[in-house]
N, C-alpha and C positions, 0 to 999 in steps of 0.2 A: 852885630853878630847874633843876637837874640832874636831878631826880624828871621834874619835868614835861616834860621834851624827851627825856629816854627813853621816858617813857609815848607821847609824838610819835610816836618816832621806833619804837617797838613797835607803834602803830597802822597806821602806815604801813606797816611791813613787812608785816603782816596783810594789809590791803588788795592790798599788789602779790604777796603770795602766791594772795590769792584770785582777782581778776585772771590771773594765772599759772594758777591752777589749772580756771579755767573756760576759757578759751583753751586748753590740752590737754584739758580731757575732751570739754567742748559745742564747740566751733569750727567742727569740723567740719559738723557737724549746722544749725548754728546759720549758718555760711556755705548751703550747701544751703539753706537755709528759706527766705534773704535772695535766693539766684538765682532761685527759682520764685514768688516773688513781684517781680515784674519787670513794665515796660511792655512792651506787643504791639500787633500790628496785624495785622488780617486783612482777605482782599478780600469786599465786600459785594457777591453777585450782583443785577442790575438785575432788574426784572420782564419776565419773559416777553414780549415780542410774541404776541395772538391768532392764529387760526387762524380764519377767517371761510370761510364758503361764499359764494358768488358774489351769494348776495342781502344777505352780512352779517351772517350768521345765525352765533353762536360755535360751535365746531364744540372748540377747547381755549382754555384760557385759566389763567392765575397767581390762586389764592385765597387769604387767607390760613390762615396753619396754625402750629403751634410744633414748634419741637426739644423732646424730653421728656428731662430730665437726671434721674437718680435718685440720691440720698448714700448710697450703699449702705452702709457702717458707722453710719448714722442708727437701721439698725433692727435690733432683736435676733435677729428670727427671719425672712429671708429667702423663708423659701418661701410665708409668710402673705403675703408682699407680691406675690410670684409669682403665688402663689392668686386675691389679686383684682385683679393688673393684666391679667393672659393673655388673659380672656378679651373685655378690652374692648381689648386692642391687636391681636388678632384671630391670635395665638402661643398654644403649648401653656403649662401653668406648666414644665415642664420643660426647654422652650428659655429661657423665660425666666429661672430659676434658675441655669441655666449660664450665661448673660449675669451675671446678679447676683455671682455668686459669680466672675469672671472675677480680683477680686484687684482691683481699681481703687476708689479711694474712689469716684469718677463715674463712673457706666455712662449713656451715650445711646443711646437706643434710635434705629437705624436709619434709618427712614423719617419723614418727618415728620408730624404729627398733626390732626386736624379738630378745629374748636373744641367740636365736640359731644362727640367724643373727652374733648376737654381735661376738659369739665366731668364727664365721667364718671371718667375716674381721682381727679378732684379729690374727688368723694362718695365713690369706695371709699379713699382717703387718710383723709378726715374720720371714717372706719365705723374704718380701721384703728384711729387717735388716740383714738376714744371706748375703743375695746376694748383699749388699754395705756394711759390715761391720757396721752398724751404729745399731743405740741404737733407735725408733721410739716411745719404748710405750709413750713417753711425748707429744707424735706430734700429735698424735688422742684419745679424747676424747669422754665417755660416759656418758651422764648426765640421770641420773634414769628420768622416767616417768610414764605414763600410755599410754594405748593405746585402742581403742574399739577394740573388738574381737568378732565375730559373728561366732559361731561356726560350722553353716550349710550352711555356705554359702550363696550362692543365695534364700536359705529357705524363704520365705514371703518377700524377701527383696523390693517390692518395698513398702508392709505395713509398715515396720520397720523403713526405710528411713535410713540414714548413720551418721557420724559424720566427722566435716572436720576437718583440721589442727589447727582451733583453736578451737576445743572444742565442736561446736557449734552445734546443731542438724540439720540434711537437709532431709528436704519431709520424710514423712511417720510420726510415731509413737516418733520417734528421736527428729522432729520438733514441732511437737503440743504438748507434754510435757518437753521442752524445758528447760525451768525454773526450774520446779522440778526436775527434773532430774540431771541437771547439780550442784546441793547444792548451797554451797555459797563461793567465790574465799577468800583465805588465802590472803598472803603476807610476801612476803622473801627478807632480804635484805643482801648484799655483798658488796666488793670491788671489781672493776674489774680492769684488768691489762691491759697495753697499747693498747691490740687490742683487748679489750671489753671484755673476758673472764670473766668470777668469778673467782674469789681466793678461791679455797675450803676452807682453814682454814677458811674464813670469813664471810661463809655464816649462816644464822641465822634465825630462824621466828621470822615473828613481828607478825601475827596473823595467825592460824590452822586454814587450810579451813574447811568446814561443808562437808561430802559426802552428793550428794544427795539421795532423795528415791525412792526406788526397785519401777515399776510399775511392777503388777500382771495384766495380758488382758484378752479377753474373749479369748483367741487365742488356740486350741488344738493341741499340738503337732503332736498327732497322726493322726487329722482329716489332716489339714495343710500336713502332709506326704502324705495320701492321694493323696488330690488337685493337689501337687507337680509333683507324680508320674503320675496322669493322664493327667495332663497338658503337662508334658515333651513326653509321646506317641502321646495326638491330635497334639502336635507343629512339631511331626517328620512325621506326616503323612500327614497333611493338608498344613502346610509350612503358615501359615494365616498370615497376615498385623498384626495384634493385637488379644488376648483371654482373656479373662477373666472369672475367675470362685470363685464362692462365698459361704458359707457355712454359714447356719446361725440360731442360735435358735429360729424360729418363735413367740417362748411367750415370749423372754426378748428380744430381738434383740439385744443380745450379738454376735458379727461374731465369727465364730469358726475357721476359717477358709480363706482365702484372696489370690489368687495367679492372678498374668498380666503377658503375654510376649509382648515386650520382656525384661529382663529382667537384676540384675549384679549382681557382687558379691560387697559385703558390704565393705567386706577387700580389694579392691583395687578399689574400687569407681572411682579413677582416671585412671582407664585406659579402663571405660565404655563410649560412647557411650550419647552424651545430651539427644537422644529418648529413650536410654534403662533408665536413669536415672531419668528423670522424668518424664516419662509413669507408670501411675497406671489409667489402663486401667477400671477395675473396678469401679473407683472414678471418674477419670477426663474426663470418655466419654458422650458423650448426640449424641443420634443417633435413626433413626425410626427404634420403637420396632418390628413391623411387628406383629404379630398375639398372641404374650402374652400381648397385649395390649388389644385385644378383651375380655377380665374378666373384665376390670374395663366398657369398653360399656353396658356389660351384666347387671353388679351391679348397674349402672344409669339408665335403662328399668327396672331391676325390680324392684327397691326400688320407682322408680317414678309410677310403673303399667302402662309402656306405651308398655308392648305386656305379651302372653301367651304364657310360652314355649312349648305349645301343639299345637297353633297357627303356617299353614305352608305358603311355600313361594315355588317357582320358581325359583330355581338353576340355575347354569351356566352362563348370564348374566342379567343386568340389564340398564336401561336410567334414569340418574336423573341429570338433566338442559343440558341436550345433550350430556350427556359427558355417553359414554357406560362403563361401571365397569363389568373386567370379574371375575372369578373363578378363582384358581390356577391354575385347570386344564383343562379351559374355558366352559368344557363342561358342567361341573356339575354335580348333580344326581338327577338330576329330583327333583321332590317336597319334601321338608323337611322342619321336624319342628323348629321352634327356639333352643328349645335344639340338635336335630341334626346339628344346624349350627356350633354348639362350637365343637361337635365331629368331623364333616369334614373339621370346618376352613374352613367355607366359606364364603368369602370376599361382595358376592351377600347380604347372609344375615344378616351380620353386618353393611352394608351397609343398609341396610333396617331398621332396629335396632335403627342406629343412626339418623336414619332420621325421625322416631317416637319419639325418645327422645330429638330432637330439640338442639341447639347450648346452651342456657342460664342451661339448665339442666346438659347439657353433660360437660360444664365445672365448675358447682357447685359440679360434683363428681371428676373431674377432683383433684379440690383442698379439698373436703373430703378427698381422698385418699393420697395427697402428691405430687399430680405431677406439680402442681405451682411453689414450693418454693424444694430449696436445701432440703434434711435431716437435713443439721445441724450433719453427722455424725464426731466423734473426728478425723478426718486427712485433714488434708490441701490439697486444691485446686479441691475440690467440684464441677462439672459441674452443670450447670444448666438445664432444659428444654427449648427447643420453639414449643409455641404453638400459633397458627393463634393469630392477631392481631385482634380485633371487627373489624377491615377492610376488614380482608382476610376472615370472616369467611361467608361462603358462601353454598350453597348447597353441591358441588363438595369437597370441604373441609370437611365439616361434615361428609360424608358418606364417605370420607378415612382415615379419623379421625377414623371414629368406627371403623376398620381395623389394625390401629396400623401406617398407611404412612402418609406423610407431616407433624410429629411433630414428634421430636425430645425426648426424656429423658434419663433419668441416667437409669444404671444397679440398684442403692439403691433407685430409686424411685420406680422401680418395686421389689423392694425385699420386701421392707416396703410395697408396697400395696399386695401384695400375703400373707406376714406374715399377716397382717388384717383376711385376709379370714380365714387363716389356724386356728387363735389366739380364734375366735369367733367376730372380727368386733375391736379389739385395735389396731389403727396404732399406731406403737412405733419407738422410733427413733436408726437405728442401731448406735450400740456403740464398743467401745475396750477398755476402761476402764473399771478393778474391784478394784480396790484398789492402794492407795500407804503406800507402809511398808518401815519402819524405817530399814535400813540396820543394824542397832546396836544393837537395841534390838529388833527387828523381828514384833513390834507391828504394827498393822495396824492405821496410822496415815489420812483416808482419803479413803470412800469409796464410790463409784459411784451407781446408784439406776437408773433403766430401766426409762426413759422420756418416757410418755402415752403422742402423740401429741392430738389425738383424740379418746375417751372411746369405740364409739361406729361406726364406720363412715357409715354401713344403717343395719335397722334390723336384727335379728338373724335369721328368717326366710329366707332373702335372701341370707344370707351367707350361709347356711346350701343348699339352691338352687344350688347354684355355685359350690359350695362343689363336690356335688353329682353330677354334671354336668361333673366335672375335671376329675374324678374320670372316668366316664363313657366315657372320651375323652381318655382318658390310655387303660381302657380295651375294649371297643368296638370300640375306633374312630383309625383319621389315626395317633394318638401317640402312638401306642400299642407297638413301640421298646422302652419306656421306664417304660415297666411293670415290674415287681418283683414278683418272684412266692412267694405266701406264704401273701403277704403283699396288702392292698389298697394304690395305688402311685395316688397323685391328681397331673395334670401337663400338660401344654401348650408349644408347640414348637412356634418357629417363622420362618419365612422368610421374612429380606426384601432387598428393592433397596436400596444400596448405589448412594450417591448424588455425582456427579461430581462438585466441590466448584470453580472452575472455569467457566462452563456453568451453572449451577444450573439443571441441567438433571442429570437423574438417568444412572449409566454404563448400558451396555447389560449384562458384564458380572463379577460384581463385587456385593456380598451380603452380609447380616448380619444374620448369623443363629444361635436360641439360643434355651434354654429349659429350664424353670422355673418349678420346682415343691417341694413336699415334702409328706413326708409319717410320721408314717403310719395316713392316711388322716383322721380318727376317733379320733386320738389326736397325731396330730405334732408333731416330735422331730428337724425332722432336714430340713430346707429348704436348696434347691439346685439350683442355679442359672449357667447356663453356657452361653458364648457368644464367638463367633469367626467370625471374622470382613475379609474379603476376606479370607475364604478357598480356595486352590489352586485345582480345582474339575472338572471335565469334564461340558459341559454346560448342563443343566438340570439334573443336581447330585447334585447340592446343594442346600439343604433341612435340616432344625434343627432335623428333624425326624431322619436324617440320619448320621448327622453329630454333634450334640451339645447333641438330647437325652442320646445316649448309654453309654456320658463319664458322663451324671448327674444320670443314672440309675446306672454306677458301685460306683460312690461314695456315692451316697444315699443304697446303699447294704451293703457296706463295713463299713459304718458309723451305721446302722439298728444294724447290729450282734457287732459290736464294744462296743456299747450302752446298748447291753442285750434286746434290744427293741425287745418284745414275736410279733410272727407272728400270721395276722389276722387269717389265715387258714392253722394249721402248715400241713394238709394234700397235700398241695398244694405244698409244701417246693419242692425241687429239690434235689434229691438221694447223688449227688455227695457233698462234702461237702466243702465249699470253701478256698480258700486259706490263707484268711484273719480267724488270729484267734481272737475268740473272748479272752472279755476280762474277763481276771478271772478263763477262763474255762483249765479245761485237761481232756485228753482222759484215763489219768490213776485216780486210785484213790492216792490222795495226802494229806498230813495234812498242812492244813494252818495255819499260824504264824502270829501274828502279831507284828507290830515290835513296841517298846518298845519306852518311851519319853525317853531319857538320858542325852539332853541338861544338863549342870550344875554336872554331875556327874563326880565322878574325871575318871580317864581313864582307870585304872584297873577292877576300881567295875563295868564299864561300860562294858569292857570286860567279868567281868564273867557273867552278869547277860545274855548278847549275848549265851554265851555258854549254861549257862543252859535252855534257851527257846529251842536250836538248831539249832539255826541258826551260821553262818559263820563269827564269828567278822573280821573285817578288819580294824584295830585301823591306824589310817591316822594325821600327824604330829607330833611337837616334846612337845607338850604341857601338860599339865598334867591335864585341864579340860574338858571336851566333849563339844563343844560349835555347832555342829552341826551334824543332823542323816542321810543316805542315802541310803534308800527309806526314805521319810517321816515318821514319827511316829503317827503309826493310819492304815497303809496299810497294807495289807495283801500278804504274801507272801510264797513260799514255805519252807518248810521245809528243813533247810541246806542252805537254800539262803544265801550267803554276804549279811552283812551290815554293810556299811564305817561309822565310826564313827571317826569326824575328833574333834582333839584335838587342844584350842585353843595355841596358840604361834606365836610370831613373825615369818616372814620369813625369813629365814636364805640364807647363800649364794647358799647355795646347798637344793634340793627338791628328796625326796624320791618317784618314782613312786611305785605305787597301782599294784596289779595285777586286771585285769578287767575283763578277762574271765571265758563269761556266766553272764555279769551282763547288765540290760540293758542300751542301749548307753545314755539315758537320763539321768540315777544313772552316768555313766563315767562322761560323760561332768562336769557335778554339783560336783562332788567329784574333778576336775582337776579343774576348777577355783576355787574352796576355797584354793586351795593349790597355784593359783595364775599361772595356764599353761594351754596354750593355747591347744586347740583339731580342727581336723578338721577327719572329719566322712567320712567313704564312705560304704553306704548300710543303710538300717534301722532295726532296733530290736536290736537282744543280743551281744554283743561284745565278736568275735571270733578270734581277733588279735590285737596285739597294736605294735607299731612301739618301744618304749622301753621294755628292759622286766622290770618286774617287780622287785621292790628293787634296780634299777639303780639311782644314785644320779645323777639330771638336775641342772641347774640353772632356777632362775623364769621366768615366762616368756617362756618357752621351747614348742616347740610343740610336740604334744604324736599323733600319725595317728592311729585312730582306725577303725577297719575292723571288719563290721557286715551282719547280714544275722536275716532275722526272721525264727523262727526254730519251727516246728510244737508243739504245747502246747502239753504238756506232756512227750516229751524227754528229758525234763531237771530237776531236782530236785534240784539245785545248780543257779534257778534264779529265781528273782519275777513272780508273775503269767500270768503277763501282761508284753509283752515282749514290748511294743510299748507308755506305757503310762497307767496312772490310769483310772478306767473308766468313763466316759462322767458323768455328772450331774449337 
C-alpha cells in the first residue's frame, strides 16, 4: 500500500513538474498564439453607386474582383513566385520580391484583382506546383470584392475623378458625391488564425451594408466622344502645356460635356503622373482671358450707355497715362465703329470702351456676370479670379482690363457669363448633377434643379445687341474660321500673354488661345468653350482663330446635326454630307419599333412579346424575371434590332456572354455590368467584334474587349437608330 501511493504520489509530482515546466518555457509563446487567434470584426464597404450620363449610359460602376493574399513562407524559393506572378499583376519581379520578402507570413498585394487576373495567377500557381511537386492552392488566397471599373478609360476622366484603395472617392465627380455614393458600410465578423487570416467557416454579418445611389449627370456620352476625339487631334498637333474644352447647355447650365489634358486612366490611377491626376484644366485654371473677355466690357458700356455702337474711334494705337496700347496687328484699320471693334478685336477700342465706362462700373458688371466669385460648380477645387486690387486699379489697368490682360479668371466663369448672353440675360450656375436613383428599385430618390445666380444680369435689349454683334464677329469679322454653313454661330476668339510666375512679365513666346461661342445664336442649344495654354506654333501663328476656333466650330457641328437642331438657312448647307450621323436618322426607309417596358415580366413572356413586335430578343441571365431592358424602354429603334433583356438571378460562378454584334457599344457596356463583367471599348458606335464569342461561359468579373466603328445610318437594320447614344434633350 505504501509502494503504491508513493509511486502516486511520484507520478504526480512529475506531472506538476511538467506542467511547471511547460508554463516557464512555452507560456509565453503559447499565450501569444492563443491572442492572435481571437474574434474580429471589420466594416464591409457597400457597393458603389453608378455614374450614369444623362441618357443612362454607365459611365463608372463596382465589378467584382478579389483581394490576392500570398503564404509567403508556403514557398521555398521566392523569386520563382515573383518570376511568374509580376508579370500578370502588371509589377516588376523585383517590386514584387521586395513585397515578398517584407518578413510577413501574408503579403496582400495592393490593389484589387480581375477575375481574368485571378485565373491567370491561379495557372502560373498550378505550373509553379507541377515544377516542386507540391500542392499551393492553400498558400494563395482570394477574398471576393468589388472593384471600380471605368469602362472608357481615360473618357471625362479627369470630370469623373477615381476611387482609391479604400473606397474613397478622389477629385472629380467620385469626390464631391462622395457620401452618396459610397451607401452605408455593413459589418462582418470572424475568427482569424495565427497570422491574421479569417477562417472561412467563421466568417458571418453583423450588419448588410446599404449600396449606395446611381448618380444620373448632365454628362453626354456622345457629346463627351466628341470633345474626346477632338481633343486627342489638337493634343497630337499642337503638343500644348494644358487644353481644355467644355460643352454646355446654355439655358440649364447642365455640362454635357468636360474633357483637360493631360490626362489618366481611371483603372490604374496609380501609375499617373500627380499633374496628370489632378489637372482639370477646365476647373482649376484662372488665367488672362484675352479677347472673350471683351463681351462682358461691351455689356458694362452698353447697359450703363456710356458709347454708341455706331460711334467711331482711331485704330491701331492709342496713349492713356503714357502708356502707348497697340492693336494686334499694330497697325489697325483705320477708323471704326464700336461695333466693328468686337468684329476686329481691337484692343485700341476696348480700350477706349473701358475707359468710358470707368473702374466702379466695369467691376459692378464684372460681378453681375460671375466673375468675382467661384461658380459654385459641383466638382472640387474651383479656381478663383484676380482682378486689380482698388490699389492697382488705375488707368493703364482699366483700359487692359477692357481687353481681357492683367486679370485673371476661370474657363466657367466665362461659360456662365456667355450662357447669360445666349440664355436671354440668366446667369446660371454650371452643374453635373440630375438625379440620384435608388439602384434597387430604380426610383429617383433626389433630383437637382438649374440654380438662377442672377435673373436678369442687364437688359434684354443689350443682350440682344451683343447677340447680334457675335454673330456679325463670325460672319464678317476676323473669326469667320468658326462659321458653320447653314447655321448663325455667335462667338469670340482669344489671344493672350502668358505670365512668367517667376518675373511677373509676360513670355515672348508662350500664349493662351481660346474660342467661346454657341449656336444656333436665335436659340442656343449648345455652348462651346475651347482653350489651349502654350500651343507648340511658329512665332506669330498663334491665334485662337487659328488654333482653338476650328476644333469649337467641328464640335458645335457635330453636336447641331447630333441634336436634330433645323438649320437657320438649309440653302446654305454644304452638299457633301457629314460624317457624323445624325441621330435617329437613315438613308433608307426603315420601320421603327419601340421597345417595350418588361421590367417584372417573367422571361419567356418577355421573350415572345420581343418577337412579335420584331425585334431581336436576347434573353441575358439565368433568372426567371426580367428585371432590366437594353435599349431603354421608350426608345426607338430598328426594326430587327436586339434587345437584351437581362433576367434577374444571383451570380453564379460562371457568366454567359451575350452576342453584341451590331448592337450599340453603350447597349454592350450596360448589358456586361448587369451581368457583373467588365468591358474596355476601342472605337465608338456599333460593336463589330468582341474578344469572347458569344455563349462562352466567363467567371465574374472577366473582361470582354469590344471593337467598334460607327457605321453609316442606314446600313444596318439589326441596330438602334442611333448608333452613338439617344438624342440630345
Amino acid at each position: 500500500m505504501y509502494i503504491i501511493q508513493l509511486g502516486l504520489l511520484t507520478a504526480l509530482g512529475a506531472v506538476i513538474y511538467r506542467i511547471s515546466f511547460v508554463q516557464s518555457a512555452f507560456g509565453p509563446g503559447l499565450l501569444a498564439s492563443a491572442a492572435k487567434v481571437q474574434d474580429v470584426s471589420r466594416v464591409e464597404l457597400a457597393e458603389r453607386g453608378a455614374l450614369l450620363d444623362r441618357n443612362g449610359n454607365m459611365l463608372a460602376y463596382d465589378v467584382p474582383a478579389y483581394m490576392l493574399d500570398i503564404k509567403t513562407d508556403a514557398f521555398k524559393n521566392l523569386g520563382n513566385v515573383a518570376n511568374a506572378f509580376a508579370p500578370i499583376l502588371g509589377s516588376s519581379s523585383t517590386a514584387l520580391l521586395a513585397r515578398l520578402q517584407s518578413g510577413s507570413h501574408w503579403i496582400q498585394w495592393p490593389t484589387p484583382i480581375s477575375a481574368t487576373t485571378k485565373d491567370k495567377v491561379n495557372q502560373a500557381l498550378t505550373e509553379l506546383g507541377k515544377r516542386n511537386n507540391t500542392d499551393y492552392s492553400q498558400d494563395v488566397t482570394f477574398t471576393p470584392t468589388e472593384q471600380r471599373f471605368y469602362p472608357y478609360g481615360s473618357f471625362a476622366a479627369n470630370t469623373i475623378g477615381f476611387v482609391n484603395q479604400q473606397g474613397t472617392g478622389v477629385n472629380g465627380l467620385e469626390a464631391e458625391y462622395n457620401k452618396q455614393l459610397s451607401g452605408t458600410s455593413g459589418e462582418i465578423s470572424y475568427t482569424q488564425d495565427l497570422w491574421g487570416m479569417p477562417i472561412q467557416s467563421t466568417i458571418h454579418t453583423v450588419k448588410p451594408p446599404v449600396p449606395g445611389d446611381n448618380l444620373e449627370t448632365t454628362i453626354d456620352q456622345t457629346i463627351q466622344g466628341f470633345v474626346e476625339q477632338d481633343m486627342n487631334q489638337l493634343v497630337q498637333k499642337y503638343k500644348p502645356e494644358h487644353a481644355a474644352i467644355i460643352v454646355m447647355d446654355p439655358k440649364t447650365g447642365g455640362i454635357l460635356a468636360m474633357a483637360s489634358r493631360p490626362t489618366f486612366n481611371p483603372n490604374q490611377y496609380w501609375t499617373a503622373s500627380s499633374t496628370a491626376l489632378n489637372n482639370n484644366w477646365a476647373v482649376g485654371a484662372s488665367f488672362e482671358p484675352g479677347s472673350t473677355f471683351k463681351v462682358l466690357t461691351l455689356a458694362a458700356a452698353l447697359a450703363t450707355n456710356s458709347i454708341n455702337l455706331n460711334h467711331t474711334f482711331m485704330s491701331g494705337h492709342t496713349t492713356i497715362a503714357g502708356q502707348t496700347i497697340y492693336d494686334w496687328n499694330v497697325v489697325g484699320w483705320g477708323i471704326l465703329t464700336y461695333r466693328q471693334a468686337l468684329e476686329m478685336s481691337s484692343n485700341v477700342g476696348f480700350a477706349k470702351i473701358a475707359e468710358k465706362v470707368g473702374w466702379p462700373n466695369l467691376i459692378h458688371y464684372m460681378q453681375v456676370f460671375g466673375f468675382l466669385n467661384p461658380t459654385g460648380i459641383d466638382l472640387p477645387g474651383e479656381a478663383t479670379s484676380e482682378i486689380f486690387p482698388p490699389s492697382g486699379r488705375n488707368a493703364v489697368e482699366l483700359a487692359t482690363s477692357g481687353f481681357g490682360q492683367g486679370i485673371s479668371v476661370t474657363p466657367l466663369q466665362q461659360m456662365a457669363a456667355y450662357a447669360a448672353i445666349a440664355n436671354g440675360g440668366e446667369l446660371i450656375r454650371p452643374h453635373f448633377a440630375k438625379a440620384f436613383i435608388d439602384p434597387t428599385t430604380g426610383k429617383v430618390v433626389q433630383t437637382f434643379t438649374p440654380v438662377v445666380e442672377n435673373p436678369q444680369v442687364v437688359p434684354k435689349s443689350v443682350i440682344s445687341e451683343i447677340n447680334q454683334t457675335l454673330v456679325l464677329d463670325v460672319t464678317k469679322g476676323i473669326d469667320s474660321s468658326a462659321a458653320i454653313p447653314g447655321y448663325q454661330v455667335a462667338g469670340k476668339t482669344g489671344t493672350a500673354n502668358v505670365v512668367d510666375p517667376k518675373t511677373g512679365k509676360y513670355y515672348s513666346n508662350r500664349f493662351t488661345v481660346s474660342f467661346m461661342g454657341y449656336a444656333p445664336a436665335s436659340d442656343p442649344r449648345y455652348e462651346v468653350y475651347v482653350t489651349v495654354n502654350w500651343p507648340k506654333t511658329p512665332i506669330g501663328k498663334t491665334w485662337g482663330s487659328t488654333i482653338a476656333a476650328p476644333t469649337a466650330t467641328d464640335i458645335l457641328q457635330k453636336c447641331l446635326q447630333y441634336g436634330h437642331v433645323s438649320p437657320d438657312d438649309p440653302a446654305t448647307l454644304p452638299k457633301v454630307s457629314s460624317s457624323v450621323p445624325a441621330a435617329g436618322k437613315s438613308t433608307q426607309a426603315v420601320t421603327m419599333i419601340t421597345v417595350p417596358e418588361l421590367s417584372g415580366l417573367g422571361a419567356t413572356v418577355a421573350k415572345n412579346k420581343l418577337a412579335q413586335l420584331g425585334l431581336s430578343p436576347q434573353m441575358v441571365g439565368t433568372g426567371s424575371v426580367v428585371k432590366n431592358v437594353w435599349p431603354s424602354p421608350g426608345l426607338q429603334v430598328v426594326k430587327g434590332s436586339k434587345v437584351y433583356a437581362v433576367a434577374s438571378g444571383g451570380r453564379g460562378s460562371k457568366v454567359s456572354v451575350p452576342d453584341f454584334t451590331g448592337a450599340p457599344v453603350r447597349v454592350a457596356v450596360s448589358v456586361l455590368a448587369e451581368l457583373g463583367l467588365n468591358a474596355t471599348v476601342n472605337g465608338v458606335g456599333y460593336v463589330t467584334s468582341q474578344s469572347v464569342p458569344p455563349g462562352q461561359q466567363v467567371t465574374p468579373g472577366a473582361t470582354v474587349e469590344l471593337g467598334c466603328q460607327v457605321l453609316q445610318t442606314g446600313t444596318s437594320t439589326t441596330s438602334t437608330a442611333n448608333p452613338l447614344g439617344t438624342g440630345a434633350g
